[in-house]
N, C-alpha and C positions, 0 to 999 in steps of 0.2 A: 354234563349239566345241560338241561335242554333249555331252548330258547328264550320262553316266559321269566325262568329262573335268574341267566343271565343277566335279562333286562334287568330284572329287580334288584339283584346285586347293584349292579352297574348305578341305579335311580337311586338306590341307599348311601352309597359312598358320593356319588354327586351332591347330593343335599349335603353329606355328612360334613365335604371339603367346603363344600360354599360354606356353612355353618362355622366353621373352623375361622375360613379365612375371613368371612365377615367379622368377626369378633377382632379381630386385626384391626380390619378397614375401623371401624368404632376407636378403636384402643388406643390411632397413631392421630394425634393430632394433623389439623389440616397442614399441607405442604411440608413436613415433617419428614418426611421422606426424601430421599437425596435425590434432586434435581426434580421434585414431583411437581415443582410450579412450573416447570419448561413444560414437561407432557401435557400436563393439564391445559394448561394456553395453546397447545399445538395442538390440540384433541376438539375444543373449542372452537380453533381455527380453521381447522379442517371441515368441520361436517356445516362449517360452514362457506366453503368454497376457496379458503386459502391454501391448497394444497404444497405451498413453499412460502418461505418468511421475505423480508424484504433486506437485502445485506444492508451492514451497519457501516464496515471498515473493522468492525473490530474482530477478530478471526473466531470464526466459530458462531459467531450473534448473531441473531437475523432476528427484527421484530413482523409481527402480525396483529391485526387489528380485530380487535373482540368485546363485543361491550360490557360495562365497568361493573355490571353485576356479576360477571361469570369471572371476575378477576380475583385472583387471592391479592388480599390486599397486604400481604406483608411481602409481596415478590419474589424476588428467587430465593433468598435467602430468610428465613424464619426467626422469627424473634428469639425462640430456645434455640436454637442449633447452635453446636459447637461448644456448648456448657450444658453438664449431664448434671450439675448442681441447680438451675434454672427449669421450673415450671413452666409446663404449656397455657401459663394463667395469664400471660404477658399478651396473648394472639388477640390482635383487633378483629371488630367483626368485620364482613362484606361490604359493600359499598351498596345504598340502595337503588343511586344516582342513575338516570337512562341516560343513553349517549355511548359511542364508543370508544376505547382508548388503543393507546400502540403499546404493546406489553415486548418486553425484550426477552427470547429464546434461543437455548440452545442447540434445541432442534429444529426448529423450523424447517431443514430440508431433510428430514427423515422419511422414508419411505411412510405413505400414508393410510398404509393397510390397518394398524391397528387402529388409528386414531377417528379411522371411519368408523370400525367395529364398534369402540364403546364411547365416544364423545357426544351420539346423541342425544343423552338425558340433558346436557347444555344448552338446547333448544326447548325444552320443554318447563327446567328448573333452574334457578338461578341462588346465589349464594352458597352457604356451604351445603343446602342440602345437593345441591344441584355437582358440587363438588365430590359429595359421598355418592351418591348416584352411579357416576361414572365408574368411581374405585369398586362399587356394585356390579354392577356389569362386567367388568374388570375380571373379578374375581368369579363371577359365574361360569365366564368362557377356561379363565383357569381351572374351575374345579372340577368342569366338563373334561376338562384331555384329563386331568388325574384319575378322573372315574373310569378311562379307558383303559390304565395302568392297571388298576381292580378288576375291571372285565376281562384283560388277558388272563390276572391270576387264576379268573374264574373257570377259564376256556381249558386252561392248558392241562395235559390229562398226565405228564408227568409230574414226579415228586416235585416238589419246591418249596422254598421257605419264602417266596415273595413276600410275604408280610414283612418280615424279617428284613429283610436286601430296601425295600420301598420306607421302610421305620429310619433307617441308616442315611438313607438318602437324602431324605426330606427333612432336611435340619431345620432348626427354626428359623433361619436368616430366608431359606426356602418358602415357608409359607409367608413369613414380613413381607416378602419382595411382590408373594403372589395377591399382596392385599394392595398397593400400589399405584396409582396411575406412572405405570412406565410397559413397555414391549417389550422388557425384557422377563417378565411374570409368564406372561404367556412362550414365549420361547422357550422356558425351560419346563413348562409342564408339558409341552408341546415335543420337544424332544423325549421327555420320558416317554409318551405315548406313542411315539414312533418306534424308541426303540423294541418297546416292550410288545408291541404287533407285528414288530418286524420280525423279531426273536421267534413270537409265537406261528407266522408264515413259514418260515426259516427250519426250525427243529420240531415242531407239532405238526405240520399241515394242515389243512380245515377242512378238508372231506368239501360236502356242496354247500363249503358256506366260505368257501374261497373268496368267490367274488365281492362276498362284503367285506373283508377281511383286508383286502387288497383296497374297496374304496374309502375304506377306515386309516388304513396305508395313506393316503395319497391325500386325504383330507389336513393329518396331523404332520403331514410330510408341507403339506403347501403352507399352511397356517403357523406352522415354529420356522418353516425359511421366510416369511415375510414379515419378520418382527424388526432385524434392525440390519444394519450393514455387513456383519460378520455372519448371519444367520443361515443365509445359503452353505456357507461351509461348514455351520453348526452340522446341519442338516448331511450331507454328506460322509463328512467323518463318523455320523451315530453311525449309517445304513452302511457303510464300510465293514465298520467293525465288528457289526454285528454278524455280515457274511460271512469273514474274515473268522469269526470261531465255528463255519461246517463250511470250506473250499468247495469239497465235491456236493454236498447238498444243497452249495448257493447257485453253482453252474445248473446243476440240474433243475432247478426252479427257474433260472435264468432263461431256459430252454421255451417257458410255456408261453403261451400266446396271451394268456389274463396278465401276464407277471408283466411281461413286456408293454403293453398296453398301458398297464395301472403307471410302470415306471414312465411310460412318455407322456401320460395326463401331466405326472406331477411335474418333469423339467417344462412343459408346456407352459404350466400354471404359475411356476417362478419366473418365469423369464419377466416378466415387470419388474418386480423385487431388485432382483439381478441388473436391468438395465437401469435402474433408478441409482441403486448403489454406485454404478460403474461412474455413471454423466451426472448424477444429481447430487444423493448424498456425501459420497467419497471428493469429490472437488470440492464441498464449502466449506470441510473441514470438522475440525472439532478444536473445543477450547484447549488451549494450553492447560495444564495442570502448574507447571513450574517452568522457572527461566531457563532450568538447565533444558541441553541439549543433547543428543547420544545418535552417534550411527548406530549399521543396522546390527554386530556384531556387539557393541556393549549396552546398545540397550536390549540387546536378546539377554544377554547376560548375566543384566543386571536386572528383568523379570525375572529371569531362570532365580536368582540370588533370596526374590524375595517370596519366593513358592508356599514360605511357612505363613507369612502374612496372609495373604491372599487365603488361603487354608484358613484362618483363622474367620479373616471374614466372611467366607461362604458357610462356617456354622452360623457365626450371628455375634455380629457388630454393628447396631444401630443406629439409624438415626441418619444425620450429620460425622458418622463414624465418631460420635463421642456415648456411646452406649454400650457397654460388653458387660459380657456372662460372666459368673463366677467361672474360677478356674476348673471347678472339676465339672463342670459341662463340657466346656472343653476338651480338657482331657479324657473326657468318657465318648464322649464320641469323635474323637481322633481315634480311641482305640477300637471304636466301632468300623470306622472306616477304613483302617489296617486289616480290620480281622477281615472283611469282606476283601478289601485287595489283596492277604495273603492268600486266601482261599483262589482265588481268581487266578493268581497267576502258580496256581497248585495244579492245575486243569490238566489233562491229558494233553499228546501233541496237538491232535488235531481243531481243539480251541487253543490255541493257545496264542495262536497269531491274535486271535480276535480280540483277547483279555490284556494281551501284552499292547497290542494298538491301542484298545479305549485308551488304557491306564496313561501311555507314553504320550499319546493327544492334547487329554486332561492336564497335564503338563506342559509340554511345548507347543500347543496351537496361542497360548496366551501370551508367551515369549517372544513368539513367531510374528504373529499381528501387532505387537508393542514394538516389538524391533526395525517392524515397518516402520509405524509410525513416528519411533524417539526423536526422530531428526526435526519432526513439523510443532512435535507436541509435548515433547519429555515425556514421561511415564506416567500418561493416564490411566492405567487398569485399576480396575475395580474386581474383587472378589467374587462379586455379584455378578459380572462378564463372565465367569469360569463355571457357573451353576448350570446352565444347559449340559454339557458336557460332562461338569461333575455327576448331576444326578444318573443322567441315561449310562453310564460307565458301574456306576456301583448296579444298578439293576440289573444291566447284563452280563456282568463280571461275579454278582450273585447265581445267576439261575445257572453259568456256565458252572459252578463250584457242583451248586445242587447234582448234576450230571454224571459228575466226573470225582469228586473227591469227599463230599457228606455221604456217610450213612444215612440210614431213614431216622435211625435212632438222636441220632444228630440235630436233625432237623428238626424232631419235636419240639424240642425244650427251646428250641431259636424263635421259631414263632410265636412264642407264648412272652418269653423272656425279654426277647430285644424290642418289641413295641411296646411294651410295656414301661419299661425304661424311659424309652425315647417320648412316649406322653408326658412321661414324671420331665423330662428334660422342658419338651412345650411349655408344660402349666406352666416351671417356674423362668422359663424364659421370658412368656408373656406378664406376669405379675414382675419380676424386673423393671421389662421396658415401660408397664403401665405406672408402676411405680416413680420412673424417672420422670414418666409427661405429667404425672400428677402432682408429687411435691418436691420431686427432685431427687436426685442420690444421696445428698448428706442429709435428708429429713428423716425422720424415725416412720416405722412402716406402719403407725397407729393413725399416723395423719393421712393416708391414703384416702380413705372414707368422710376427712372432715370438711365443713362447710366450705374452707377457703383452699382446698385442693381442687385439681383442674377435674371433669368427670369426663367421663367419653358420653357422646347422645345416644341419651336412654339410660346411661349410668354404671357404675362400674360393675354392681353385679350381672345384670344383663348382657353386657360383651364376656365375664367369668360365666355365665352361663351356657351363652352359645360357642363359647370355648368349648366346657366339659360336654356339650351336648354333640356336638361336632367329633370331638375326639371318641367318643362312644360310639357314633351311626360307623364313623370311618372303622373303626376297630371287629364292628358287628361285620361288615361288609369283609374286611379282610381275613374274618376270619371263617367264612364260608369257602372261601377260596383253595386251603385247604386240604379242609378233613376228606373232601371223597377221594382228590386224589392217594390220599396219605391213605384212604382207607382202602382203597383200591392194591396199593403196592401191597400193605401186610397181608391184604386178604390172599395176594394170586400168593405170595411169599409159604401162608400155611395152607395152599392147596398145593402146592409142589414145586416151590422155590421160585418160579418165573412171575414177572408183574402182570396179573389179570387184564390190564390196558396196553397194548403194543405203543410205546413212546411216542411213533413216530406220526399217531393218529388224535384227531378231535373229533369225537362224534357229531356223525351228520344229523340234519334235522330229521 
């Protein structure tokens, strides 16, 4: 696919995901989102020169000072949270008062990369527009690394079911999180977009379009390791693993002088993140979750224990975790994400390291950093800590399958089939949770649209619209991704059995 085309792909699925996730950003009432008034106060805070909070005494809390328009006046904790039977009808408005106030956060010493990126519409807008704003911007730079996931599809000149492997991935809890004021949105589209440029440097090569390929590299390499504390090592374990499914062909690219180069930009470009984490972040702590306590051996253990939960939440557990799906979403895509990790770990020898590391990471890097920390904190993880990781693992442990163990025949009906699905999963994931902010769970679903139900701004058809309109540009874009290669294979296949396209190539410009 030549250049122009690419782009276009790539500008269609960008809109397509902003589309998508904007419809989110509208749908979740303000600070509704788990810990979303800490962010949003440290986003505030930042672009306005408080790049750390002021300790309290109480571990984990640091306030900063921001004035009282840009404040969510219901604080950290939300009038609905925590009852899935209670409307979003309860939320006070903004405060219109000048002056500034001391607002109490959780993060106040987190690395301040994201909160520069998208906190400054709080300079310009105040109240909750000034609130969506940010969650805008938010979701922009998210749907910008997702649309890079589509531009690999679009590059890579081998068979694939990308479509397929990216539908699996991106569960609904996935896009919730990317609608958000929180750094952890952008870490995990940021991580898909590493892995999947990695993947495609790694087993495609890019002919002379290397060098962008690699600054593409090193951009969604810097930007998903400076999201939170744990992120440098998000970062790491992808590029690991992804080498890790072609040994001899990760040495051999290791070898070049662009390769080297690009990899020393990027630890260059972390080393703030990194040092901040080490002296800043990491020392002020984080809040307790519970009283209990755990060395480093039973609270691995007893992460390792709760592997299915966690699982649970990174499809989609909303809210205040008082929000969930019907059961057979659930179970339809747990069986989506077996079939991609059986296939994965189906691989030939020589991926096999790579498929067998995501998978085993995806698992024990969450154990691993909880078991650190059980002793200071109990067992604070969240599901939503495990979606970096989770996602860049199903994609790369998909396209390793496409390789090594699908037919072509195979992959047809996957592309067509499993996104398909996985839309039917969104809509009614999203009519759920819209459901829950608007009259509640035990209300009947007639009252959604009625006068004294909560509406999202602009209304509830408008976010169902830039739903379905979102999930169609996305589906248009992935499905260009594709047919040439697929056409490519059957065509060399009935000129005399070999693939018309040598694997190992992406056409140059």
């Amino acid at each position: 696919m030549n250049r122009p085309r690419l782009l276009l792909v790539a500008l269609v699925a960008w809109v397509g995901v902003f589309l998508l996730t904007a419809a989110w950003v509208l749908a979740t009432p303000i600070g509704n989102g788990p810990d979303e008034s800490n962010h949003f106060a440290k986003a505030a805070a930042t672009v306005r020169g408080q790049w750390t909070g002021l300790p309290t005494g109480a571990q984990g809390i640091t306030t900063v000072r921001v004035p009282q328009a840009v404040t969510d006046p219901q604080g950290a904790v939300p009038c609905a949270a925590r009852d899935a039977a209670k409307p979003a009808t309860c939320m006070p408005a903004f405060s219109t008062a000048s002056g500034d106030v001391e607002v109490s956060t959780g993060v106040g010493d987190y690395f301040p990369g994201y909160y520069l990126l998208v906190g400054w519409p709080t300079l310009l807008v105040e109240g909750a527009h000034g609130y969506l704003a940010v969650r805008l911007v938010s979701a922009l730079v998210v749907s910008a690394l997702a649309a890079v996931v589509v531009l690999v599809g679009a590059a890579l000149r081998h068979r694939h079911a990308l479509p397929a492997w990216a539908a699996v991935a991106v569960t609904p809890m996935t896009v919730y999180v990317g609608a958000l004021v929180n750094p952890s949105s952008v870490e995990i589209a940021g991580c898909a977009a590493l892995a999947a440029v990695t993947w495609l440097v790694l087993h495609d090569g890019a002919g002379r379009r290397l060098h962008w390929w690699l600054a593409l590299l090193v951009v969604c390499g810097v930007v998903a390791g400076s999201m939170r504390t744990s992120s440098p090592l998000m970062v790491v374990v992808v590029v690991v693993g992804v080498l890790l499914t072609d040994v001899p062909a990760a040495l051999r690219l290791l070898r070049r002088r662009s390769v080297l180069i690009a990899l020393g930009a990027a630890v260059v470009l972390l080393v703030p993140a990194v040092l901040w984490s080490a002296f800043v972040a990491g020392p002020a702590g984080y809040i307790p979750s519970s009283p209990e306590r755990y060395g480093f051996v039973e609270g691995t253990l007893k992460t390792l224990a709760l592997t299915p939960k966690w699982g649970e939440q990174m499809v989609g557990v909303f809210g205040w975790f008082d929000t969930t799906l019907p059961a057979w979403i659930v179970t339809a895509w747990a069986m989506g994400i077996g079939l991609v990790v059986f296939a994965g770990l189906a691989v030939r020898r020589r991926a096999l390291p790579g498929t067998v590391f995501l998978v085993a990471a995806t698992v024990l890097v969450p154990a691993v950093l909880q078991g650190i920390g059980a002793a200071d904190y109990g067992i604070i993880w969240q599901g939503r800590y495990g979606l970096p990781l989770f996602v860049a693992t199903l994609i790369v442990v998909g396209l390793a399958a496409d390789r090594d163990v699908l037919r072509t025949r195979a992959l047809r009906p996957l592309v067509v089939v499993v996104p398909v699905l996985a839309a039917v999963g969104q809509v009614v994931a999203f009519a759920v949770v819209l459901r829950r902010y608007a009259v509640g769970v035990s209300a009947p679903w007639s009252e959604v649209l009625g006068a004294q139900a909560w509406h999202p701004p602009g209304g509830t058809v408008l976010a169902f619209v830039l739903l379905l309109v979102g999930l169609a540009m996305v589906g248009a874009a992935l499905a260009v991704t594709t047919p040439a290669s697929m056409g490519s294979v059957l065509a060399g296949r009935r000129a005399g059995g070999q693939p018309a396209v040598p694997a190992h190539h992406v056409a140059a410009d």
